[in-house]
C-alpha positions as CSV (number, residue, x, y, z in Angstrom):
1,X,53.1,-25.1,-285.6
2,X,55.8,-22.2,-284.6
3,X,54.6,-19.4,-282.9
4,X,55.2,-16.9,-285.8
5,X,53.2,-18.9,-288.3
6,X,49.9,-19.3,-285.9
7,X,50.2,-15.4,-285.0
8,X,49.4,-15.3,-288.7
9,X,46.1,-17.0,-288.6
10,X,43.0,-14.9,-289.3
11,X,41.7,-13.3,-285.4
12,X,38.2,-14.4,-285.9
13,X,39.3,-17.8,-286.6
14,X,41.5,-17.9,-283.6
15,X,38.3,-17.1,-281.6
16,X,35.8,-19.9,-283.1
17,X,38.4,-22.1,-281.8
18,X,39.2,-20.4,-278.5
19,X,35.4,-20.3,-277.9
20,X,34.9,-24.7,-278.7
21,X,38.3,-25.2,-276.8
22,X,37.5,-22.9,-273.6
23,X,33.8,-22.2,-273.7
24,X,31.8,-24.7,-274.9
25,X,30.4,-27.0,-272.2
26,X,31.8,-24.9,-269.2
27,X,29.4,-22.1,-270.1
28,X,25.2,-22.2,-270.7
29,X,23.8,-22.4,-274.1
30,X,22.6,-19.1,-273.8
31,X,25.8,-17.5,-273.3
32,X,27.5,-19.8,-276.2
33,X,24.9,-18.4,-278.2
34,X,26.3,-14.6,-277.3
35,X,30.0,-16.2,-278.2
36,X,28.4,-17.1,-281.3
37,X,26.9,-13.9,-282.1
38,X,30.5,-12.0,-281.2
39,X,31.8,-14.2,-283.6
40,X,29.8,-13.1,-286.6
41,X,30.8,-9.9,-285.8
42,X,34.3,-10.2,-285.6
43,X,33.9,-11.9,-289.3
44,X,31.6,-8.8,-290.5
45,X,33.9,-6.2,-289.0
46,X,37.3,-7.2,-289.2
47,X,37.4,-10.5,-292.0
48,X,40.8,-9.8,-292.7
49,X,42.4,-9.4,-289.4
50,X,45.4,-11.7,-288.2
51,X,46.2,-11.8,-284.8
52,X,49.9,-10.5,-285.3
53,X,48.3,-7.0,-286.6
54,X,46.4,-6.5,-283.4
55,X,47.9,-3.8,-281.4
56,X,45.9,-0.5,-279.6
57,X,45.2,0.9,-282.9
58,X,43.8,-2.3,-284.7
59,X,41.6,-2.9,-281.9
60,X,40.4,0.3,-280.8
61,X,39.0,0.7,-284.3
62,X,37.5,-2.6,-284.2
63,X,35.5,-1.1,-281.2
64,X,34.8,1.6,-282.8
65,X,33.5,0.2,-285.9
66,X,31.7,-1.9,-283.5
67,X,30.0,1.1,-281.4
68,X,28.5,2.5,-284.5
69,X,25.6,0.5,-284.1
70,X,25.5,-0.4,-280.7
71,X,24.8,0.9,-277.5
72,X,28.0,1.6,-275.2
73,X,26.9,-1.7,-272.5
74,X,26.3,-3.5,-275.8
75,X,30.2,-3.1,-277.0
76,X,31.6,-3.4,-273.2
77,X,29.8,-6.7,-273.3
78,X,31.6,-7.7,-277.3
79,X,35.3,-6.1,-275.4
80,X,34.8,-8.6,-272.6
81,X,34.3,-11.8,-275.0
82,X,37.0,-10.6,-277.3
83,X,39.6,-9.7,-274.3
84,X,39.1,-13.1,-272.9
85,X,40.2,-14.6,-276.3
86,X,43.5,-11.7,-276.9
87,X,44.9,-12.5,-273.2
88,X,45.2,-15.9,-273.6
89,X,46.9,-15.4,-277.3
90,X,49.6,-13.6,-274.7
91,X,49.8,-16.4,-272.5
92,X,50.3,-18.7,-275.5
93,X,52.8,-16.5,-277.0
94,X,51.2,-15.0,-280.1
95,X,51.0,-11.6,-279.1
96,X,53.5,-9.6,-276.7
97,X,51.8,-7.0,-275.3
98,X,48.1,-6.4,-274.8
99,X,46.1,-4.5,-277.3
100,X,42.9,-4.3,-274.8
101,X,44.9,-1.9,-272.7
102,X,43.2,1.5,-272.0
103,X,41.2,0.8,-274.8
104,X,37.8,3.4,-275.2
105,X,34.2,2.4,-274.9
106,X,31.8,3.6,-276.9
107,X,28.3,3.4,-278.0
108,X,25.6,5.2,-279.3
109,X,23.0,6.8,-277.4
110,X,20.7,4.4,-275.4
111,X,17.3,4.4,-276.6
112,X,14.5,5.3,-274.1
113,X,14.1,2.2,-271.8
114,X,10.5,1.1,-270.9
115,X,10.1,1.4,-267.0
116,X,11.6,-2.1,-265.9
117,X,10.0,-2.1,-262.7
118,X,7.4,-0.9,-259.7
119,X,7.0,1.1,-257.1
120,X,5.5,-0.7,-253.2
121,X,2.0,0.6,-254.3
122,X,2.3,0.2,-257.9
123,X,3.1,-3.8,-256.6
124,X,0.2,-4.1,-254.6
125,X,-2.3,-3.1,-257.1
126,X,-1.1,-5.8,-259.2
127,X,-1.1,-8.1,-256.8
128,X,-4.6,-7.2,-256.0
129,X,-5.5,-8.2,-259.8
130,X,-4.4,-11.9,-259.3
131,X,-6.5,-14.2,-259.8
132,X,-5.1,-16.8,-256.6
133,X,-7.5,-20.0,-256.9
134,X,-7.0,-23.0,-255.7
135,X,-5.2,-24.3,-258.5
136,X,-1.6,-23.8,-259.5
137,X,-1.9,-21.2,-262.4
138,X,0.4,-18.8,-263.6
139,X,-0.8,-15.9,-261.7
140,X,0.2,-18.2,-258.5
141,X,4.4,-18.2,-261.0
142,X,3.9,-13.8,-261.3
143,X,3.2,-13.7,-257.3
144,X,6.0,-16.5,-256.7
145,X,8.7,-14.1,-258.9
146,X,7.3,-11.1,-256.9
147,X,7.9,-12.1,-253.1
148,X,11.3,-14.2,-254.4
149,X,12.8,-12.2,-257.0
150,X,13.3,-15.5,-258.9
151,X,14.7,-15.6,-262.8
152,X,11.7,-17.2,-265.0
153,X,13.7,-20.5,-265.5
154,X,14.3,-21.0,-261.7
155,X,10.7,-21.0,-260.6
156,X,9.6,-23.2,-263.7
157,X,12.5,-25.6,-262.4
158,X,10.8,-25.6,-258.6
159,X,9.3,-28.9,-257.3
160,X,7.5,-29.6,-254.0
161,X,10.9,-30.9,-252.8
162,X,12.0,-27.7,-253.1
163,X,9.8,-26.0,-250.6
164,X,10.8,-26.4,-246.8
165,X,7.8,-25.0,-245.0
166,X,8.5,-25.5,-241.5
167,X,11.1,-23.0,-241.7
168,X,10.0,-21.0,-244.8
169,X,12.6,-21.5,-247.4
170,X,12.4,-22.5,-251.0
171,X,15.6,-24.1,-252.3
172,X,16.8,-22.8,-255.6
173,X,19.5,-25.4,-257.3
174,X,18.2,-26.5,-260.8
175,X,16.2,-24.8,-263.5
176,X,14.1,-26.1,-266.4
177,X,15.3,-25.2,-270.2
178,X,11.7,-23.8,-271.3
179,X,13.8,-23.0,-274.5
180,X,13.8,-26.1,-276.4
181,X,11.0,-28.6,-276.7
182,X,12.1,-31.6,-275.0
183,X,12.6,-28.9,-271.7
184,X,14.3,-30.8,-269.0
185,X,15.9,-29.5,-265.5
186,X,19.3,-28.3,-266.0
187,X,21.9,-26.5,-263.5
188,X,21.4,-22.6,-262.1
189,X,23.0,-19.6,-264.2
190,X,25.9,-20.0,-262.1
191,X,27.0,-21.9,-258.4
192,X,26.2,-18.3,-256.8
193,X,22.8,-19.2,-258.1
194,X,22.0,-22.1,-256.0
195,X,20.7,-20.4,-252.7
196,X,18.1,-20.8,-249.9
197,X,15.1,-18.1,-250.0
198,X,13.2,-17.0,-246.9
199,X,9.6,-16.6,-247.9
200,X,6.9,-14.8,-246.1
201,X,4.3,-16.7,-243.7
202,X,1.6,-15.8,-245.9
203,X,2.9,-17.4,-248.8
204,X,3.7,-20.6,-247.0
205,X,1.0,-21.6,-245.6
206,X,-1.1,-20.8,-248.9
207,X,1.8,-23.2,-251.4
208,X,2.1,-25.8,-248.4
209,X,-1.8,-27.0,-248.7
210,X,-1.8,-26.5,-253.2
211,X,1.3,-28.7,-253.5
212,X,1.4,-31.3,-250.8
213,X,-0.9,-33.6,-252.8
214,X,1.4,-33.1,-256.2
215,X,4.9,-35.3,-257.3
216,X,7.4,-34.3,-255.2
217,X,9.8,-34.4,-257.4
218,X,7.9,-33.2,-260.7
219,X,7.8,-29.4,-261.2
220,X,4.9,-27.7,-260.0
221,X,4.1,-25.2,-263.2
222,X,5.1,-27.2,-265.9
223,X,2.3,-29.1,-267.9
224,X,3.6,-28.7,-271.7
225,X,5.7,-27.0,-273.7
226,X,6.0,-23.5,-272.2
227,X,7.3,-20.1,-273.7
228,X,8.2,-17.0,-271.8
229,X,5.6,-15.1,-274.2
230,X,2.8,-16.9,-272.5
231,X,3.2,-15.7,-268.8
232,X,4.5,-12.1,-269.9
233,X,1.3,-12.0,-271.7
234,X,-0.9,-12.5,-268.8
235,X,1.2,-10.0,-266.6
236,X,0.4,-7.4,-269.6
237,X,-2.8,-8.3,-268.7
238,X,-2.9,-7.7,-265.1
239,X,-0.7,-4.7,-265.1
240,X,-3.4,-3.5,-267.8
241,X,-6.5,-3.9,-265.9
242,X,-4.6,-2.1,-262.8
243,X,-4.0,0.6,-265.1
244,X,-0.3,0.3,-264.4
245,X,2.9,0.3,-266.6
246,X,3.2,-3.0,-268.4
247,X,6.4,-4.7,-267.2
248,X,7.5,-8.1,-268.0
249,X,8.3,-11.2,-265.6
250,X,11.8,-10.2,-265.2
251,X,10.5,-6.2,-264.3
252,X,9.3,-8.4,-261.8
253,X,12.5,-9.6,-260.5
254,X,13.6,-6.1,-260.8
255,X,10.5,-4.6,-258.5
256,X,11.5,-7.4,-255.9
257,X,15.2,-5.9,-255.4
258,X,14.2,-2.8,-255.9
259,X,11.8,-2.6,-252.7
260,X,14.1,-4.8,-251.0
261,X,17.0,-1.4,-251.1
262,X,14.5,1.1,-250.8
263,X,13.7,-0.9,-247.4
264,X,16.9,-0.7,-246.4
265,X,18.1,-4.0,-247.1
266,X,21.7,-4.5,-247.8
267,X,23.1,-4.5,-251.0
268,X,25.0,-8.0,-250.4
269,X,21.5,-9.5,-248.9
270,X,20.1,-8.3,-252.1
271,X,22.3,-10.2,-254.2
272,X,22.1,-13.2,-252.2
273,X,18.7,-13.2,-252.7
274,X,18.9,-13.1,-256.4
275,X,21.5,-14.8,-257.4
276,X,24.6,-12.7,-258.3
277,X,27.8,-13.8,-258.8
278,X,28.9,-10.9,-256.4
279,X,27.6,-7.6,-255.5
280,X,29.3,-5.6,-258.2
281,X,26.3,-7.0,-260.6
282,X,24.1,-5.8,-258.2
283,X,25.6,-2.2,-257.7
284,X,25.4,-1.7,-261.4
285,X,22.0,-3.2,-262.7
286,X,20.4,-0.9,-259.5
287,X,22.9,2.4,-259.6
288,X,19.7,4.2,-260.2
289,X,18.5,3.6,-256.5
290,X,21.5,3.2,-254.6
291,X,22.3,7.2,-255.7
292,X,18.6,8.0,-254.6
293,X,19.3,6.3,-251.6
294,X,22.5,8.0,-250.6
295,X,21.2,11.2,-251.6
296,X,18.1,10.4,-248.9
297,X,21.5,9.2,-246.3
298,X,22.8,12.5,-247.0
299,X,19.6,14.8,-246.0
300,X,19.5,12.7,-243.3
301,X,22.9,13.7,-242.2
302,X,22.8,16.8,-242.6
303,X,19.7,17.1,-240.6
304,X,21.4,15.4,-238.1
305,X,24.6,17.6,-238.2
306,X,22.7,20.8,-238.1
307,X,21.1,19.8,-235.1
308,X,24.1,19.8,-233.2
309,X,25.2,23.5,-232.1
């Protein structure tokens, strides 16, 4: 097919294919899914759009249009799936210059965010609420998510092979798809993802005698079927009883990090520790407290400097 007649095709058809030619089975079903979902909207918002007829114009208002119901991260998120798609159709000769350039992101206002994580003591008082037996329960995951800063699907994926107790690690390098109902381990969110943890003394010694006696190779919390719902439910109910704000598992990842920078802790520890793909994720998700932080480095120089006459 000449160039001229496939820079006729219909954009959003362009990208269905783009996505099954590029994206399926090099990315997780969960991000496929977010493929899937900018495709709808490409159909919704621009049905009628061929790929020839994007230029700035075409495409800015395709943002816009986009915007009107979404918040500004939302629509940086759809620009960043669509882009992908349009700079290809450059390399492959459809387009000649890029219509993503300079192009304006907007959004509507965000809504009021529920507080995402907690403070040291606001940590300890929930951790306090636990209810640690002897058993593997799911108050033994919440404390395992608080000292690693684990994502939900890494510590369901965790076996006794995983844990090196002599020298206090816990290898993360698999998860378990709690999403469907046949589960099953399957890779990390990325290969930044597969890591080695340090974990505290404490914690060690308490995992080393629950788990010794359990299949090495089987994962430790998973007995069934098993939905996120179910463990956010009895966090609600812990951080209810300690009269704290209600948080979910992945607050919990959030409190980890967030205690790690107020401690000082570097930002590119930080995101070892989680997970990130680099420390750009990092700076962003926690901008909040690295600008807290630097406004605490700055009284600190300036104490510092006025001291010296």
């Amino acid at each position: 097919m000449s160039k001229r007649k496939e820079s006729q095709k219909l954009f959003h058809k362009y990208f269905k294919t783009w996505v099954a030619l590029y994206k399926e089975g090099a990315v997780r079903d969960v991000t496929l899914q977010k493929y899937a979902m900018t495709y709808q909207r490409l159909v919704e918002l621009a049905p009628d759009l061929r790929i020839f007829e994007l230029n700035r114009t075409t495409y800015q208002k395709l943002l816009n249009d986009y915007a009107k119901t979404h918040e500004k991260q939302t629509t940086t998120d759809f620009h960043h799936q669509i882009k992908g798609a349009i700079l290809d159709a450059i390399d492959d000769g459809l387009l000649t210059r890029d219509p993503t350039r300079k192009a304006v992101i907007k959004g509507r206002t965000p809504t009021i965010k529920k507080q995402k994580f907690l403070n040291q003591f606001e940590l300890q008082a929930l951790l306090a609420h636990l209810d640690l037996t002897e058993v593997i329960s799911w108050d033994w995951f919440i404390l395992l998510v608080a000292k690693t800063g684990c994502r939900f699907s890494e510590i369901l994926g965790l076996t006794p092979n995983d844990f090196d107790f002599s020298a206090q690690t816990v290898s993360i390098n698999k998860t378990w798809h709690y999403k469907t109902e046949l589960g099953g381990f399957q890779p990390t969110k990325n290969q930044s993802s597969i890591r080695k943890i340090q974990l505290d003394w404490q914690i060690s010694m308490q995992l080393s005698q629950m788990i010794r006696d359990l299949p090495q190779d089987a994962p430790i919390f998973v007995k069934g079927r098993v939905f996120n719902s179910t463990v956010n439910h009895r966090l609600k109910k812990h951080c209810l009883a300690a009269n704290l704000p209600v948080i979910s598992i992945h607050g919990l990842r959030h409190t980890h990090a967030s205690l790690l920078l107020f401690a000082g802790v570097s930002i590119a520890s930080v995101a070892r520790r989680l997970g990130h793909s680099n420390m750009t994720t990092t700076q962003q998700t926690y901008l909040h407290i690295i600008h807290e932080l630097e406004n605490q480095d700055n009284d600190k120089m300036m104490r510092c400097l006025v001291s010296l006459r």
